[in-house]
Backbone and ligand atoms as CSV (ligand in chain L), in Angstrom:
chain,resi,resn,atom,element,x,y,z
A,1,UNK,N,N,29.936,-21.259,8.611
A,1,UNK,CA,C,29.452,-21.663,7.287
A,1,UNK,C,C,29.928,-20.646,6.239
A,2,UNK,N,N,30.469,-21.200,5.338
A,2,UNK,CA,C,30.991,-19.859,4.430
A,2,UNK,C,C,30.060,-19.485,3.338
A,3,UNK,N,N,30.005,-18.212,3.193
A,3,UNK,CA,C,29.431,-17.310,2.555
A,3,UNK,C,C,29.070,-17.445,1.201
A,4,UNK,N,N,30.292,-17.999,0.448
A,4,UNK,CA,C,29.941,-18.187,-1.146
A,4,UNK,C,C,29.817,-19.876,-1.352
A,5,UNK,N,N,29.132,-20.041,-2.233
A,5,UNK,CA,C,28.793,-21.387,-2.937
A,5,UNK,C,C,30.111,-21.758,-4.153
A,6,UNK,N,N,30.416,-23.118,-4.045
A,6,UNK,CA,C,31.711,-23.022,-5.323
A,6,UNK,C,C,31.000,-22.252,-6.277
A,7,UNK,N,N,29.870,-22.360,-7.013
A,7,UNK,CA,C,29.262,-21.938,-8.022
A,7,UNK,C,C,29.763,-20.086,-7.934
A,8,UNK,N,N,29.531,-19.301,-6.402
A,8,UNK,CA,C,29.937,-18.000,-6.835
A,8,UNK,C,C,31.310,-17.993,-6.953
A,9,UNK,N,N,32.146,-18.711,-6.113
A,9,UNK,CA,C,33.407,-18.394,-5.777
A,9,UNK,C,C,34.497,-18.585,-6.698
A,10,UNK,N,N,33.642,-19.530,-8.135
A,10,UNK,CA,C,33.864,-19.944,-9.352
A,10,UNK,C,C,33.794,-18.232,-10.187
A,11,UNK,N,N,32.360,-17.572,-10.046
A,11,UNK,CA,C,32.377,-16.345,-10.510
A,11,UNK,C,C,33.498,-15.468,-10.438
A,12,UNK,N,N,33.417,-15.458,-8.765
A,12,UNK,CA,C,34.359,-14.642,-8.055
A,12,UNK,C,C,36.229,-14.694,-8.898
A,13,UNK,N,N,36.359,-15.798,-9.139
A,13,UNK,CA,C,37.513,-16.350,-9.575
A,13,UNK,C,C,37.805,-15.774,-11.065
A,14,UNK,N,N,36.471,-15.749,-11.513
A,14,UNK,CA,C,36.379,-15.049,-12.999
A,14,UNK,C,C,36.664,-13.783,-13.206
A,15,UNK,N,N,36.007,-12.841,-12.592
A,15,UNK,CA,C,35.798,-11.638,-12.463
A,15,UNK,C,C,37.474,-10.752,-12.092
A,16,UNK,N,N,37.921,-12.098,-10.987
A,16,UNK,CA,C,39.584,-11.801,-10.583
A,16,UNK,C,C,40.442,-11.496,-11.446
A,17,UNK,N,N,40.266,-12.441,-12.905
A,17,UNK,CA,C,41.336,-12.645,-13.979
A,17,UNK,C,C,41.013,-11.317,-14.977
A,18,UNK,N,N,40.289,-10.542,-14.764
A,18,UNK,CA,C,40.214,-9.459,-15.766
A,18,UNK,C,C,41.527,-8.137,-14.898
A,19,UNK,N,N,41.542,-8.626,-13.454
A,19,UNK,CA,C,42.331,-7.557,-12.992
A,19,UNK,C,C,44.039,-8.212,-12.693
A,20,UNK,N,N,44.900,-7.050,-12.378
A,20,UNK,CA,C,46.477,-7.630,-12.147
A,20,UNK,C,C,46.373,-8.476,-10.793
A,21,UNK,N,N,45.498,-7.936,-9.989
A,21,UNK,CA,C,45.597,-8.683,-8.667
A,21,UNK,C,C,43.913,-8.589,-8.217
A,22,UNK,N,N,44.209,-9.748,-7.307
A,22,UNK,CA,C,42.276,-9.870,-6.337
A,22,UNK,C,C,41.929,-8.933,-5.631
A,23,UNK,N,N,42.813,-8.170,-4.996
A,23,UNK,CA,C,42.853,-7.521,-4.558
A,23,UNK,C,C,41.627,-6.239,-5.107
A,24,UNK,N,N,41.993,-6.082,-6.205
A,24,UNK,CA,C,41.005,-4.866,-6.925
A,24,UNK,C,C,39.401,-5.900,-7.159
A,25,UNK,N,N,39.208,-6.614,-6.485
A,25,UNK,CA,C,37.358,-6.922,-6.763
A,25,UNK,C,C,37.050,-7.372,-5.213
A,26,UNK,N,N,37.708,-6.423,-4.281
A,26,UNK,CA,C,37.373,-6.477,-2.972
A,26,UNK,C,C,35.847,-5.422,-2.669
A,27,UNK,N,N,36.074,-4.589,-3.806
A,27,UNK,CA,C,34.416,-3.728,-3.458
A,27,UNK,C,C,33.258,-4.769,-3.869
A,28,UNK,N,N,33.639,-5.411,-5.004
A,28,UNK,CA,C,32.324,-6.499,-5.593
A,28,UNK,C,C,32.038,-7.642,-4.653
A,29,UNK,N,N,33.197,-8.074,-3.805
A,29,UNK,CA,C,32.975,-8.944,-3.039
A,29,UNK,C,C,32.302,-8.726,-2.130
A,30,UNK,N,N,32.423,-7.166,-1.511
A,30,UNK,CA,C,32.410,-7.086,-0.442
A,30,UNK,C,C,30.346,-6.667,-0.515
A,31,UNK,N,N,30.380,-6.680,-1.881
A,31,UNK,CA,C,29.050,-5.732,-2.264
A,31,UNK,C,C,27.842,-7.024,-2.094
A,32,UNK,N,N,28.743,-7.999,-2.807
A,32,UNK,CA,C,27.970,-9.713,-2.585
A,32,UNK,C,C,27.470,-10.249,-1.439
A,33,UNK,N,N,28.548,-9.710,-0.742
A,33,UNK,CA,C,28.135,-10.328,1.171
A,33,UNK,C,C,27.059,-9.815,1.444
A,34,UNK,N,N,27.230,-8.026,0.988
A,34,UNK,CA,C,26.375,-7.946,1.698
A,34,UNK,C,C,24.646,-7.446,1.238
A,35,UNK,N,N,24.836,-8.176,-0.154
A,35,UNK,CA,C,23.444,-8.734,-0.916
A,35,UNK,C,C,23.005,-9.940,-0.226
A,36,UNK,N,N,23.812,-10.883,-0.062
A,36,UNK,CA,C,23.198,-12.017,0.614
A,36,UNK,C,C,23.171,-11.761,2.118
A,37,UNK,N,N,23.488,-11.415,2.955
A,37,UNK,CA,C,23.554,-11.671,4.260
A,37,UNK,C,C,22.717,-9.916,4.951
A,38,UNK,N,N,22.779,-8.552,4.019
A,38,UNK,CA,C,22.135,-7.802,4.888
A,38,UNK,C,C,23.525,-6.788,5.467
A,39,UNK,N,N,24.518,-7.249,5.735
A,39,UNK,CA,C,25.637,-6.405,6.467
A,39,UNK,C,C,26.684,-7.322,6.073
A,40,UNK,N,N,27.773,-6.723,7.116
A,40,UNK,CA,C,28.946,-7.768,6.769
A,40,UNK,C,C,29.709,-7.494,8.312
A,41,UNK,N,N,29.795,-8.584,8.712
A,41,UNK,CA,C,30.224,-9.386,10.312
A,41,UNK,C,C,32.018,-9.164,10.124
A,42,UNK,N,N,32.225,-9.552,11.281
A,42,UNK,CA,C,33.891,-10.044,11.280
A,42,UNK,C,C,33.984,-11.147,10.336
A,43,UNK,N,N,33.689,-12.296,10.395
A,43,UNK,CA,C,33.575,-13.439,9.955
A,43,UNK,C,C,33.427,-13.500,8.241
A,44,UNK,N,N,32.880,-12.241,8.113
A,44,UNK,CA,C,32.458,-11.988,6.394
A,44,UNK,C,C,33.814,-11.408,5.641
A,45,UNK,N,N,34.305,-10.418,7.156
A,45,UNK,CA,C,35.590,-9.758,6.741
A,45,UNK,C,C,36.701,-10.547,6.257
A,46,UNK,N,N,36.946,-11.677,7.132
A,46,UNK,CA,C,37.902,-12.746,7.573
A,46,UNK,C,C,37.864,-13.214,6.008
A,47,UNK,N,N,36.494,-13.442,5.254
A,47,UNK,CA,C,36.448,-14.410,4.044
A,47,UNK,C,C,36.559,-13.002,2.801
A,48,UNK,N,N,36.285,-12.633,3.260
A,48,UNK,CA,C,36.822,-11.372,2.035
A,48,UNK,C,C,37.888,-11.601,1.782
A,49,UNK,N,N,38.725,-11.213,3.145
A,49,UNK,CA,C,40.048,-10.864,2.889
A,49,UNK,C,C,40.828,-11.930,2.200
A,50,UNK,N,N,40.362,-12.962,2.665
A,50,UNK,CA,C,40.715,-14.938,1.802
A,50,UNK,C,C,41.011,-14.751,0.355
A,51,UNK,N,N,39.944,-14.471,0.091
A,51,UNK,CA,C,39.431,-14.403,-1.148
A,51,UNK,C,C,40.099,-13.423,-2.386
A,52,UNK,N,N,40.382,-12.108,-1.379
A,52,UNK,CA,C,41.247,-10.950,-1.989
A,52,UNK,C,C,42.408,-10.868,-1.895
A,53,UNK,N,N,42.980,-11.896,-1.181
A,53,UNK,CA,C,44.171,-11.916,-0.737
A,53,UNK,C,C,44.840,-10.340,0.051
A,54,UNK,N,N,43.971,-10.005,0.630
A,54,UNK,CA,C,44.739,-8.622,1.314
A,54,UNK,C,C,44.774,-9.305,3.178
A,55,UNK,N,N,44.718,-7.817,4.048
A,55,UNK,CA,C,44.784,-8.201,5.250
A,55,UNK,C,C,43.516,-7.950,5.705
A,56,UNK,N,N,43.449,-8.454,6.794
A,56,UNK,CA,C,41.770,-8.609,7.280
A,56,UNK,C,C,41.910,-6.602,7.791
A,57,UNK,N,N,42.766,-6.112,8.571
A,57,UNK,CA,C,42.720,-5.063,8.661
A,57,UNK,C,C,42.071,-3.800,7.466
A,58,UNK,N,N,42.598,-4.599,6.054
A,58,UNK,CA,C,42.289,-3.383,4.854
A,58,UNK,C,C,41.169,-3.297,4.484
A,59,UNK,N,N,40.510,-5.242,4.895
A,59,UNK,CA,C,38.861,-5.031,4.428
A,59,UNK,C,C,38.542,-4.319,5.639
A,60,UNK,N,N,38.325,-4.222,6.938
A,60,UNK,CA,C,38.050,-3.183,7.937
A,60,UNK,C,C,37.955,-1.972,7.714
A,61,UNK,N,N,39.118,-1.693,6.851
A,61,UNK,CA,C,39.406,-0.054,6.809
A,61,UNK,C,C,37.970,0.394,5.334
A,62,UNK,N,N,38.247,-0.771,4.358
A,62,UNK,CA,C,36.970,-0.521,3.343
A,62,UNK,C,C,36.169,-0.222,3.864
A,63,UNK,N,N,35.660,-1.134,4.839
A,63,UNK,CA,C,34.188,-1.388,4.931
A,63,UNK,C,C,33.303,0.051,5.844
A,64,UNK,N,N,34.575,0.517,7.035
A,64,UNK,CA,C,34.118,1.524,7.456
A,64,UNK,C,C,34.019,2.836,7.184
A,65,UNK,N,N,34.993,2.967,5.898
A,65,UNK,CA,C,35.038,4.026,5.391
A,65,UNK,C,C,33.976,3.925,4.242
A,66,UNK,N,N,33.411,3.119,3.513
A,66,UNK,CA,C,32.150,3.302,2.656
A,66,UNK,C,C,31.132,3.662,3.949
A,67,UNK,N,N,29.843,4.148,3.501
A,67,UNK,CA,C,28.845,4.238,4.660
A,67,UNK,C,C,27.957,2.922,3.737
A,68,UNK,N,N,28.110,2.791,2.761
A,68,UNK,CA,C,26.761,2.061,2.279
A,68,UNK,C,C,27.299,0.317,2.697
A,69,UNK,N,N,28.338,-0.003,2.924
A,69,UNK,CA,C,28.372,-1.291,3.607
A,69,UNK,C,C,28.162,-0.725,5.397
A,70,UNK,N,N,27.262,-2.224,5.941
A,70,UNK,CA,C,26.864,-2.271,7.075
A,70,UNK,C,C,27.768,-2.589,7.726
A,71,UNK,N,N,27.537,-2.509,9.024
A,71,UNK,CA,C,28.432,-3.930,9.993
A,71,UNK,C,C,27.671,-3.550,11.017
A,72,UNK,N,N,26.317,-3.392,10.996
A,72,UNK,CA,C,25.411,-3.628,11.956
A,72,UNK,C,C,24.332,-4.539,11.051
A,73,UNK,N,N,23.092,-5.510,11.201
A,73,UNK,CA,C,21.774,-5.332,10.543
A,73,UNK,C,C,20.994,-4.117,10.350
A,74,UNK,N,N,20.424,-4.027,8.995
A,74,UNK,CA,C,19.340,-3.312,8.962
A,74,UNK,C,C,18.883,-3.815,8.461
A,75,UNK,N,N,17.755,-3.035,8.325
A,75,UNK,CA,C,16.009,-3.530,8.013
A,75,UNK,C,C,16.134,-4.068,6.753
A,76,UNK,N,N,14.983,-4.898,6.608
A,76,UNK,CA,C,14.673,-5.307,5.061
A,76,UNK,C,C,14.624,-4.277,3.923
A,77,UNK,N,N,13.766,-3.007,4.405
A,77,UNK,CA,C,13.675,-2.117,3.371
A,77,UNK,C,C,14.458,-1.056,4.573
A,78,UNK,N,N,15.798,-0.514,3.961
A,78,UNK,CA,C,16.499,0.610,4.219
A,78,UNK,C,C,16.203,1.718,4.195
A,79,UNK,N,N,15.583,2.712,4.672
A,79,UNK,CA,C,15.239,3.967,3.997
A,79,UNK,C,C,16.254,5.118,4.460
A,80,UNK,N,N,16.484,5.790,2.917
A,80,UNK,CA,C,17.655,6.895,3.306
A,80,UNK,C,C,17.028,8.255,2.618
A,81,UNK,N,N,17.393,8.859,4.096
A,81,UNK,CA,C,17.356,10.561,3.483
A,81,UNK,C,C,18.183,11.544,3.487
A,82,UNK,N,N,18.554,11.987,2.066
A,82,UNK,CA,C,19.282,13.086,2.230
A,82,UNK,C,C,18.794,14.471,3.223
A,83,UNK,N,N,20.304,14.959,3.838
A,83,UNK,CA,C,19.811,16.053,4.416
A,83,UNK,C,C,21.023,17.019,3.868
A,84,UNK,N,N,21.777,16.499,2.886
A,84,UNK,CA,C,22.799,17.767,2.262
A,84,UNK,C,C,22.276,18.206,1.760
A,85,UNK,N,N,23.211,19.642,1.371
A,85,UNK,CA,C,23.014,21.087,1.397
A,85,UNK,C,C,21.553,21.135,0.234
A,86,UNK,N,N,21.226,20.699,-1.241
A,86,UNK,CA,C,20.010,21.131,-2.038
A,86,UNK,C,C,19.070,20.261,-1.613
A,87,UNK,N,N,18.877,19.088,-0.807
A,87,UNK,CA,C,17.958,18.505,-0.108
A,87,UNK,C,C,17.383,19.351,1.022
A,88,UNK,N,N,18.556,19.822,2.001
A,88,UNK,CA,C,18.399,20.585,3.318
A,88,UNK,C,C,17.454,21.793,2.758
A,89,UNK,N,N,17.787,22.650,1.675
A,89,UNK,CA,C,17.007,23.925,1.643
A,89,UNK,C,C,15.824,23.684,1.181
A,90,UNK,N,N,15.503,22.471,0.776
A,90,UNK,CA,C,13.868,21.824,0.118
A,90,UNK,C,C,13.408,21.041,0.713
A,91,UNK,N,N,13.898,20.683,2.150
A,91,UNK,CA,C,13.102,20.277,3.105
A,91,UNK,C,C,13.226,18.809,3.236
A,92,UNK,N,N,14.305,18.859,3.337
A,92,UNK,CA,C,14.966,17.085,3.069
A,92,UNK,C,C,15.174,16.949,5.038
A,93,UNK,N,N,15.226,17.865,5.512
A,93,UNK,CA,C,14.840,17.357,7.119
A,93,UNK,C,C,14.012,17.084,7.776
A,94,UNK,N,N,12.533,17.761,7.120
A,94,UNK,CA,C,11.300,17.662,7.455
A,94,UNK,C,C,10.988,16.462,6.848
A,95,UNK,N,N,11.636,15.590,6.211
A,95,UNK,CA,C,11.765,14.266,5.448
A,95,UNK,C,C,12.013,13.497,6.513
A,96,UNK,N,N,13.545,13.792,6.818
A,96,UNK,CA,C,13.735,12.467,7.796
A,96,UNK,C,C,13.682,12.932,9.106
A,97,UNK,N,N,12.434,14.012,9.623
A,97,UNK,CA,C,12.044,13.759,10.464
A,97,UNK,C,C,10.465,12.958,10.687
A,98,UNK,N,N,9.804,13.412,9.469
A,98,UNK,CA,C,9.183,12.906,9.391
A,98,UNK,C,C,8.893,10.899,9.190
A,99,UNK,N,N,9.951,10.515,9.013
A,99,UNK,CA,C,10.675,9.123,8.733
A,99,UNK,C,C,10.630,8.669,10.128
A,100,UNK,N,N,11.836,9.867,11.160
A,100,UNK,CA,C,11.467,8.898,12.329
A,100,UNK,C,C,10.756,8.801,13.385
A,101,UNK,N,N,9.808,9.445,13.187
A,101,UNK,CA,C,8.498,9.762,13.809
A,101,UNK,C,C,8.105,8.150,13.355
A,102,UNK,N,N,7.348,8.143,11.807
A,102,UNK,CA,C,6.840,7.236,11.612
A,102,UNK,C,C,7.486,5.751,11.518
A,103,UNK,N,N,8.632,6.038,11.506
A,103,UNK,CA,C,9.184,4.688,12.038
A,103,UNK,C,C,9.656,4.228,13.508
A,104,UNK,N,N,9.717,5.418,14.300
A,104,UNK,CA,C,10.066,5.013,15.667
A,104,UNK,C,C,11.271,4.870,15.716
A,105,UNK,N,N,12.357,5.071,15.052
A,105,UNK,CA,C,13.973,4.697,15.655
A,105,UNK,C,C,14.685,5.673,14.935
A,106,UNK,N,N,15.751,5.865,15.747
A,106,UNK,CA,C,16.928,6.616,15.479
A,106,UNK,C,C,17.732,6.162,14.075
A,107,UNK,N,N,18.579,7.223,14.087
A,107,UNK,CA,C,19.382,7.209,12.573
A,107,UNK,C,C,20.335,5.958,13.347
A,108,UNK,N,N,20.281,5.192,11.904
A,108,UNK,CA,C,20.905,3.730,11.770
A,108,UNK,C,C,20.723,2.719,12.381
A,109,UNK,N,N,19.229,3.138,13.499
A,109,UNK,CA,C,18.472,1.708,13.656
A,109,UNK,C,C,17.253,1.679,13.339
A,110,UNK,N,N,17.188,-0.465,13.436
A,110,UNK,CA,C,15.782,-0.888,12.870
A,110,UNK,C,C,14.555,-0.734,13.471
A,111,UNK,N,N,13.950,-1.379,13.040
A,111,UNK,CA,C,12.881,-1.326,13.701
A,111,UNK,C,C,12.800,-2.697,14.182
A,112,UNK,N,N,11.982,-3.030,15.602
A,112,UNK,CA,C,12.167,-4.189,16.367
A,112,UNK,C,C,11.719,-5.486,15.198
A,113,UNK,N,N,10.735,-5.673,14.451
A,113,UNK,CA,C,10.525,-6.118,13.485
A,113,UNK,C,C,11.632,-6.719,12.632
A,114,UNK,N,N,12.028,-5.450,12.163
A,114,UNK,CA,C,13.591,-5.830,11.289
A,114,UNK,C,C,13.068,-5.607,9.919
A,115,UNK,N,N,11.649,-4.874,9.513
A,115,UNK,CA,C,11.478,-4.676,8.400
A,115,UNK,C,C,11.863,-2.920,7.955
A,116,UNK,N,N,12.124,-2.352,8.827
A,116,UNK,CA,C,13.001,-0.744,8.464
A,116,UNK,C,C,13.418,-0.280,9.246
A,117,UNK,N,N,14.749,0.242,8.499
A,117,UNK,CA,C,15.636,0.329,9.171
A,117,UNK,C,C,16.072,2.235,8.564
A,118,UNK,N,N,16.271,3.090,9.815
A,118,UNK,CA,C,16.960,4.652,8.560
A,118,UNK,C,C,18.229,5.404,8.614
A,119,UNK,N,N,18.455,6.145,7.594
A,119,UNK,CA,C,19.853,6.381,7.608
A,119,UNK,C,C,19.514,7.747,7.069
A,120,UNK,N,N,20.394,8.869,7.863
A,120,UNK,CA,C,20.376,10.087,7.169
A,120,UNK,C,C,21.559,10.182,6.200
A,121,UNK,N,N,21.905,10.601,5.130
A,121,UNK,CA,C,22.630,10.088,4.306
A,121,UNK,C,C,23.130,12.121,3.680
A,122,UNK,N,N,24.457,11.614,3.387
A,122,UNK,CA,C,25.152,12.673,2.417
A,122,UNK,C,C,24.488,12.823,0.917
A,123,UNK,N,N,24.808,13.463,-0.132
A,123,UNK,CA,C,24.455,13.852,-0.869
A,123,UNK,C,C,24.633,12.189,-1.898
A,124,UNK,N,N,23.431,11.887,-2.699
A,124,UNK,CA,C,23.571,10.580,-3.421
A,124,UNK,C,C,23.353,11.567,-4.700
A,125,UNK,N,N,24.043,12.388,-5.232
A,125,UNK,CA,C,23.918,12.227,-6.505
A,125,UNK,C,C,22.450,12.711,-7.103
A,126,UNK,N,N,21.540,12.909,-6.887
A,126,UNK,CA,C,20.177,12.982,-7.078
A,126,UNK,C,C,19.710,14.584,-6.900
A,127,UNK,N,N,20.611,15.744,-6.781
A,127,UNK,CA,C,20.265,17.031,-6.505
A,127,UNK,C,C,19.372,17.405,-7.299
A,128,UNK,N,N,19.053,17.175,-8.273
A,128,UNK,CA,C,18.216,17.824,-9.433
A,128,UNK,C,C,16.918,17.356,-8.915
A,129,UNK,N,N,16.780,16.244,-8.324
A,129,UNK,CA,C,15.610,15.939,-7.218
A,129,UNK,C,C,14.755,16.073,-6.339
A,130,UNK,N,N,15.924,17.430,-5.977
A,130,UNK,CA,C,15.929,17.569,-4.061
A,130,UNK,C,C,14.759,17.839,-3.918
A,131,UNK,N,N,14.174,17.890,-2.492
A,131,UNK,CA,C,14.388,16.868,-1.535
A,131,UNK,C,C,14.224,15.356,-1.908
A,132,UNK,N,N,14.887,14.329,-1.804
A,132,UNK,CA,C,14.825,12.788,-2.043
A,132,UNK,C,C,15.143,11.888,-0.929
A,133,UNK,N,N,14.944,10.746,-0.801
A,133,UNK,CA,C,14.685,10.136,-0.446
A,133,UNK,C,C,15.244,8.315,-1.250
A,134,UNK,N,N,15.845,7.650,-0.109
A,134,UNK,CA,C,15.460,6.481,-1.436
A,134,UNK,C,C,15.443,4.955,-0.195
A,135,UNK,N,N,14.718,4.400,-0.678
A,135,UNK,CA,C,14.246,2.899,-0.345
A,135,UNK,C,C,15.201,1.577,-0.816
A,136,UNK,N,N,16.397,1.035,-0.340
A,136,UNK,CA,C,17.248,0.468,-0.984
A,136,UNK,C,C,17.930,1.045,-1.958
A,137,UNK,N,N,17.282,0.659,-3.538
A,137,UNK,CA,C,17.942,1.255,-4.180
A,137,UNK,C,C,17.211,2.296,-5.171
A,138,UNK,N,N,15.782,2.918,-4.857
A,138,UNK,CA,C,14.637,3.285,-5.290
A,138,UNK,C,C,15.027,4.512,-4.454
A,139,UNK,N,N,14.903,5.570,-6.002
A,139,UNK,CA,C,14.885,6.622,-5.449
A,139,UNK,C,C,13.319,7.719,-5.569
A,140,UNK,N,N,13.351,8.059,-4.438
A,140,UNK,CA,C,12.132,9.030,-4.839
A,140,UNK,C,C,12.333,10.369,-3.987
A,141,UNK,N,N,12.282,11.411,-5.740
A,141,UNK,CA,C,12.616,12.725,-5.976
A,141,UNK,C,C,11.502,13.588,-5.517
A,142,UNK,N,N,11.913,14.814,-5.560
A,142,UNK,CA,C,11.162,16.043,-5.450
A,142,UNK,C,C,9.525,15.412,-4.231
A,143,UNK,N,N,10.198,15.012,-3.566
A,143,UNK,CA,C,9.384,14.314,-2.488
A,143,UNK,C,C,8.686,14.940,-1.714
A,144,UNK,N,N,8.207,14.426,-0.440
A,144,UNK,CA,C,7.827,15.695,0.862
A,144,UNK,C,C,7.325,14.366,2.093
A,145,UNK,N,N,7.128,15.234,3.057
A,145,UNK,CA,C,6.638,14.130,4.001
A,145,UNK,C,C,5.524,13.477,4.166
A,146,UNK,N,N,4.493,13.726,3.635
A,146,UNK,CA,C,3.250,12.886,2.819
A,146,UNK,C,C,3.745,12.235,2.084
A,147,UNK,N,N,4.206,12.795,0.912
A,147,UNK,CA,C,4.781,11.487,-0.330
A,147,UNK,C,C,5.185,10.167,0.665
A,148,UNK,N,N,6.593,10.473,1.316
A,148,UNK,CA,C,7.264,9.488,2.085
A,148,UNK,C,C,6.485,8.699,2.934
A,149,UNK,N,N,5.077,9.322,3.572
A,149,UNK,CA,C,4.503,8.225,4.432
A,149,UNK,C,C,3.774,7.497,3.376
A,150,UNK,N,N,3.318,7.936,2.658
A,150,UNK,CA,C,2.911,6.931,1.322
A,150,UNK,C,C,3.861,5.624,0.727
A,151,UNK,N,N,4.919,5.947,1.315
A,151,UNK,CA,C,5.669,4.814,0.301
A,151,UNK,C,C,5.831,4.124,1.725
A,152,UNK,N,N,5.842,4.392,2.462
A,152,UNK,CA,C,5.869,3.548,4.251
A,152,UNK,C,C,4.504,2.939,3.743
A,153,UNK,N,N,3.254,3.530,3.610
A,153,UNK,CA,C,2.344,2.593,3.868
A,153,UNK,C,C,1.976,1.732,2.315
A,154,UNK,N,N,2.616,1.998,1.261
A,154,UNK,CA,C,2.718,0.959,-0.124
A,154,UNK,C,C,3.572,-0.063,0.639
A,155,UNK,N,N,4.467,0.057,1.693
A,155,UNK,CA,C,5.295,-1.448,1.772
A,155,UNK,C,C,4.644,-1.803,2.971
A,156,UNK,N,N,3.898,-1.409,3.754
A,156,UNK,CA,C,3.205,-2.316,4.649
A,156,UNK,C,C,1.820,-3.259,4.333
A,157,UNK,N,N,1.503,-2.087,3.080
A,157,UNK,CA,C,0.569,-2.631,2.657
A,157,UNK,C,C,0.592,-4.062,1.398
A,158,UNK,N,N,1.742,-3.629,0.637
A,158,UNK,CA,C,2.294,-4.307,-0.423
A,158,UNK,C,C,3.698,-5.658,0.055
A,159,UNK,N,N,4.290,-5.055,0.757
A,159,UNK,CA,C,5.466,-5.498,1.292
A,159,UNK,C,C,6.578,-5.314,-0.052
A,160,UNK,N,N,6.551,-4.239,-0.974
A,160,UNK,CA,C,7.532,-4.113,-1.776
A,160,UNK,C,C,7.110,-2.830,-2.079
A,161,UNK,N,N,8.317,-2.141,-2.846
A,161,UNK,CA,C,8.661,-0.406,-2.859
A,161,UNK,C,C,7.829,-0.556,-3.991
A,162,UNK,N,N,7.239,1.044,-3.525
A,162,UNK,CA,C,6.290,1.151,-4.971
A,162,UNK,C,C,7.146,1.907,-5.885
A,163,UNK,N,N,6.002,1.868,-7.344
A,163,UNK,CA,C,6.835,3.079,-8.319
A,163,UNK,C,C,7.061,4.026,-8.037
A,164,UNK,N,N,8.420,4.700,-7.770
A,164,UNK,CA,C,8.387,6.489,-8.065
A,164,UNK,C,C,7.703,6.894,-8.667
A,165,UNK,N,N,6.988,8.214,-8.380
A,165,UNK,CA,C,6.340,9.138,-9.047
A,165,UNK,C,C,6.822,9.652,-10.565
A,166,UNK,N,N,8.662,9.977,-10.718
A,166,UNK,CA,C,8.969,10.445,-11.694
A,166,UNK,C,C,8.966,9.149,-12.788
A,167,UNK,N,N,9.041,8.041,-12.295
A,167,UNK,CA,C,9.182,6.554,-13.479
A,167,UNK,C,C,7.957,6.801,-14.025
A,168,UNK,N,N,6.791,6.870,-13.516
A,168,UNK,CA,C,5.542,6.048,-13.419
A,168,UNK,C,C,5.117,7.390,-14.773
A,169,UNK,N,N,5.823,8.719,-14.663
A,169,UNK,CA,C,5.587,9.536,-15.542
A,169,UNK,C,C,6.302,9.409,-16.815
A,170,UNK,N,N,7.656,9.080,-16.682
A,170,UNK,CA,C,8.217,8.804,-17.837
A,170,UNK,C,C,8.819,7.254,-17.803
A,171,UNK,N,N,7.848,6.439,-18.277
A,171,UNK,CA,C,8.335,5.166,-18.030
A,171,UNK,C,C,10.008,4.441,-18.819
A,172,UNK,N,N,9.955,5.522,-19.768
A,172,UNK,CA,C,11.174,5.296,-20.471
A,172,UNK,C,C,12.336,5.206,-19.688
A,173,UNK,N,N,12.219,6.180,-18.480
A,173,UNK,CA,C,13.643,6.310,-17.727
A,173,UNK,C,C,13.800,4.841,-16.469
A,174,UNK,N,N,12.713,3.967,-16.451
A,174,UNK,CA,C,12.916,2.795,-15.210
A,174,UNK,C,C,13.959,2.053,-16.018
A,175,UNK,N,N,14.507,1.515,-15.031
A,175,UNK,CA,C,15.560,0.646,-15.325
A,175,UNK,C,C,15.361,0.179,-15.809
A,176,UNK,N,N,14.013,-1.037,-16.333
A,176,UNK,CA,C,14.041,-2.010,-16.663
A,176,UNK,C,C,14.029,-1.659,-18.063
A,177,UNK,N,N,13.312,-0.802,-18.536
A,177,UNK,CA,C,13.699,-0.129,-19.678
A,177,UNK,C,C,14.506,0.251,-20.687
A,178,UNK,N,N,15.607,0.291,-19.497
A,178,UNK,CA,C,16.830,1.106,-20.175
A,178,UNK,C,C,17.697,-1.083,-20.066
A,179,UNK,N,N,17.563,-1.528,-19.820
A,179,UNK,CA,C,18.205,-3.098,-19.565
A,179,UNK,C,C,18.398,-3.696,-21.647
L,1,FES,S1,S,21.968,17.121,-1.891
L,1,FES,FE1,FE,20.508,15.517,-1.736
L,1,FES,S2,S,20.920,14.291,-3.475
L,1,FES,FE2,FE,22.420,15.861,-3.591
């Protein structure tokens, strides 16, 4: 069953004509799959590559060299912790150990459920933070391992990521805000 609807593949087609070749909106495509589907399969690769006109080999080589595309499932809610270097000295391990304690599985698997899934992760940008943490695409700064079981039990309890601590203080800086 293929992946895009004419309606995206109409998008997709749009988005193409701003560049010299399709080739260059193979990250957006590849970013789409795997908004809708969770990861991205052989089969996802195969229609990428269609689509981008490259070789099925180059989307391969993308996909494994980003870490943030899958090609396994994970969980509904992703949780990632930094453990580079200004996370590591503020206790960004006692983070994601504390993570897989309370989640029960190893780095880059789910949970039998399929609602979390964890990833120890390189540096995202967020040092001024450290130690952090982030939930999809929710980041939460200057954290600790209490904080973090707190936001485990806001989504068991809620079934959606709660506010960061730093938004909820300066509401000016949430996204929706800044939109
Ligand atoms: S070292 Fe953790 S966000 Fe940069």
């Amino acid at each position: 069953m293929p992946i895009f609807s004419d309606t995206e593949l109409q998008e997709i087609s749009e988005l193409q004509k701003r560049y010299p070749e399709p080739a260059a909106t193979l990250l957006p495509v590849l970013w789409r799959i795997q908004d809708k589907r969770g990861w991205i399969d052989s089969d996802a690769m195969e229609e990428a590559a269609a689509i981008c006109q490259v070789p099925k080999s180059h989307v391969e080589g993308v996909v494994s060299f980003y870490t943030m595309f899958f090609e396994k499932p994970m969980g509904k809610f992703h949780v990632q912790v930094c453990t580079n270097v200004s996370c590591m000295l503020c206790g960004g391990e006692k983070i994601l150990d504390a993570m897989k304690a309370r989640l029960g599985v190893a780095n880059l698997e789910r949970t039998p459920d399929g609602t979390f899934s964890i990833e120890e992760v390189e540096c995202m940008g967020a040092c001024g933070g450290a130690p952090m943490m982030a939930v999809n695409e929710t980041f939460f700064e200057k954290t600790s391992p209490t904080e973090a079981n707190e936001v485990i039990d806001t989504i068991l309890a809620k079934g959606e990521i709660p506010t960061p601590k730093f938004v909820q203080q300066m509401p000016e800086l949430s996204e929706a805000s800044n939109r």
